[in-house]
Every structure is written in C-alpha cells, then in structure tokens.
MIZANU-666207 format. One record per residue (C-alpha): residue number from 0; x, y, z; chain. Coordinates in nm, 2 decimals, decimal comma. Layout:
! residues N
+-----+--------+--------+--------+--------+
: num :      X :      Y :      Z : cadena :
+-----+--------+--------+--------+--------+
: NUM :      X :      Y :      Z :      A :
...
+-----+--------+--------+--------+--------+
***
This chain:
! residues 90
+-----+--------+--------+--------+--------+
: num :      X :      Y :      Z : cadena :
+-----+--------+--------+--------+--------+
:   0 :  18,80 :  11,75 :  15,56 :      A :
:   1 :  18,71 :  12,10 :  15,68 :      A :
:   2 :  19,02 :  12,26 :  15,81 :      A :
:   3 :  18,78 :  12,57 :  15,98 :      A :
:   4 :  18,72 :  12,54 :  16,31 :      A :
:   5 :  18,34 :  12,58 :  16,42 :      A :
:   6 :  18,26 :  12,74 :  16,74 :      A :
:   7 :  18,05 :  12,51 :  17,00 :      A :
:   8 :  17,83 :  12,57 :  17,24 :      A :
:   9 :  17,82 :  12,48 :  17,60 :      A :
:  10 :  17,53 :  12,27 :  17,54 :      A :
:  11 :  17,76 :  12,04 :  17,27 :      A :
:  12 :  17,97 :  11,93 :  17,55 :      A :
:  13 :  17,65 :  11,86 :  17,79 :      A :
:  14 :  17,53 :  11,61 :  17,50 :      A :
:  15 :  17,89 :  11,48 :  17,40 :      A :
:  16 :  17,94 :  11,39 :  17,79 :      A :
:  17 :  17,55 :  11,22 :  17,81 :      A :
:  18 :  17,68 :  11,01 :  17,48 :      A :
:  19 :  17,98 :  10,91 :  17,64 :      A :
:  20 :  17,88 :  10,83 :  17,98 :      A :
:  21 :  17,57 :  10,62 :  17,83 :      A :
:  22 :  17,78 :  10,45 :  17,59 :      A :
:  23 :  18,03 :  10,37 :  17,90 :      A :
:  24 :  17,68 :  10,21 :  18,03 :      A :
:  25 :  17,60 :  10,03 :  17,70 :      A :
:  26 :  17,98 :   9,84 :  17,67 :      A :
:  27 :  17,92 :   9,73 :  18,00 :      A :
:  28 :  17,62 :   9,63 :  18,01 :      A :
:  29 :  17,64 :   9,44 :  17,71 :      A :
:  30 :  17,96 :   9,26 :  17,80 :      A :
:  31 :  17,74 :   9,12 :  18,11 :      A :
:  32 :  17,48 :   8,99 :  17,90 :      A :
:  33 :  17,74 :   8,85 :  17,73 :      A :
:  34 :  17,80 :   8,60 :  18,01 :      A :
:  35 :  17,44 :   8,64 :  18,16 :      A :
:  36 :  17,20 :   8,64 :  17,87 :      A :
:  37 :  16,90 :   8,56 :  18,08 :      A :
:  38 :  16,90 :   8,83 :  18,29 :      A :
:  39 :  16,57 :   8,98 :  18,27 :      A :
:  40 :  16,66 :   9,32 :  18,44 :      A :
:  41 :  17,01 :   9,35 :  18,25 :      A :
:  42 :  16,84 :   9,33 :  17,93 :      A :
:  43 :  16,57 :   9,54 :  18,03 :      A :
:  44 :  16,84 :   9,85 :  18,15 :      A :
:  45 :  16,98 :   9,77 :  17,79 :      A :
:  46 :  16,71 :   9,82 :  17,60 :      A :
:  47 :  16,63 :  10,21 :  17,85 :      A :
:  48 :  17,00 :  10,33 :  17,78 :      A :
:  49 :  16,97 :  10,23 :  17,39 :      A :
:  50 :  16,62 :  10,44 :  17,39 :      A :
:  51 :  16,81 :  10,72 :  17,59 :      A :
:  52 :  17,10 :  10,71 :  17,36 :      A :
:  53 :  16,88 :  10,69 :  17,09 :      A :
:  54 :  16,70 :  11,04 :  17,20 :      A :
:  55 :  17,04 :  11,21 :  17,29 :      A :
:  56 :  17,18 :  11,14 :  16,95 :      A :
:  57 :  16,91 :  11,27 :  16,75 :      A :
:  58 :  16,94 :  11,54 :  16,97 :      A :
:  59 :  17,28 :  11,61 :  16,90 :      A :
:  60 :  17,28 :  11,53 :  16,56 :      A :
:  61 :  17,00 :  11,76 :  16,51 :      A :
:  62 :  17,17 :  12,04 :  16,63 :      A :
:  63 :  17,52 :  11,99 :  16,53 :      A :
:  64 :  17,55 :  11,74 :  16,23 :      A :
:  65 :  17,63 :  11,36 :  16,23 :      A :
:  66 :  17,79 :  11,20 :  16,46 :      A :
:  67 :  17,86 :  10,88 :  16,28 :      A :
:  68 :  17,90 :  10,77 :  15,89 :      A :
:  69 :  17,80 :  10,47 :  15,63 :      A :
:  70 :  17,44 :  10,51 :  15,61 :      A :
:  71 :  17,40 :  10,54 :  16,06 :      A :
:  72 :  17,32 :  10,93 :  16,06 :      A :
:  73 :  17,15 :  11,14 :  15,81 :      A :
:  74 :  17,29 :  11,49 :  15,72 :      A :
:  75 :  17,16 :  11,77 :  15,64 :      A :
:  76 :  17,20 :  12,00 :  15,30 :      A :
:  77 :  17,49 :  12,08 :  15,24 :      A :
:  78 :  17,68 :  11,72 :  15,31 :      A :
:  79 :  17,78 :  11,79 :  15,69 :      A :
:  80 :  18,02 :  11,50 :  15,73 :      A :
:  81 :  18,34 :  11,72 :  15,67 :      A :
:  82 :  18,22 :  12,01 :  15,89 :      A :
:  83 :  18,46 :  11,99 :  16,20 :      A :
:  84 :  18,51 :  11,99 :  16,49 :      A :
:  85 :  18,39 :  11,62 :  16,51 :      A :
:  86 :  18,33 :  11,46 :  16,85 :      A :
:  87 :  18,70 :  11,36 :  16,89 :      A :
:  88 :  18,83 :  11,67 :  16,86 :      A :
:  89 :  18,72 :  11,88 :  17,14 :      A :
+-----+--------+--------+--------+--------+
***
C-alpha cells in the first residue's frame, strides 16, 4: 500500500459524489425489484443508472486509476491498485 498521499482534484470529488449518489439509486432500486420484479419502468430506470454508472466510472477510472479489484477495473502501467488515496479515504 502506497503510504504517499496524491493530490486530487476538484473534479475527483464531483465524480466520487455522482458514484455514490447513483449507487444510492442502484441499492434501492434493486431492493424494489426485489419485491416487484415485473415492474417494467423500475427495471427500465435500472438498466439508465447502470449505463450512467457505467460512463461515470470509466470516467473516473480513466482519470484517476481503479476504483475496484479482482479482474472489475483495468489499470494502467505501472499496477495502480496501491496508488492512494482510494475512494474511502478522502
């Protein structure tokens, strides 16, 4: 684990707090469709957040390293996994 600290950007904390509030979105949405599976418009707003999520991590990512580990994110040369600070962190 990288003990130095790496200076972010405003920007980082824009895209941290889109992943977080979409994700907030995502739990809740797919605890409903837990209990309503056939609800057409649920599943549809699923399916638009995980696309948006999908965009704002790759965003992220691209700019600041992986976000998650075990084959979900790719990283760049050198390994970036151990350069902090990681999205808990901050």
């Amino acid at each position: 684990m990288s003990d130095v600290k790496q200076q972010v950007d405003e920007r980082y904390y824009q895209l941290l707090h889109q992943l977080q509030a979409i994700d907030f979105v995502l739990v809740e949405l797919n605890l409903y469709l837990d209990t309503h599976p056939n609800d057409f418009e649920a599943l549809q707003q699923y399916n638009h957040h995980v696309q948006e999520r999908w965009k704002i991590a790759q965003e992220m990512e691209g700019m600041y390293g992986p976000l998650m580990h075990f084959g979900h994110s790719y990283s760049g040369y050198p390994w970036q996994w151990n350069n902090a600070p990681w999205p808990w962190q901050v």
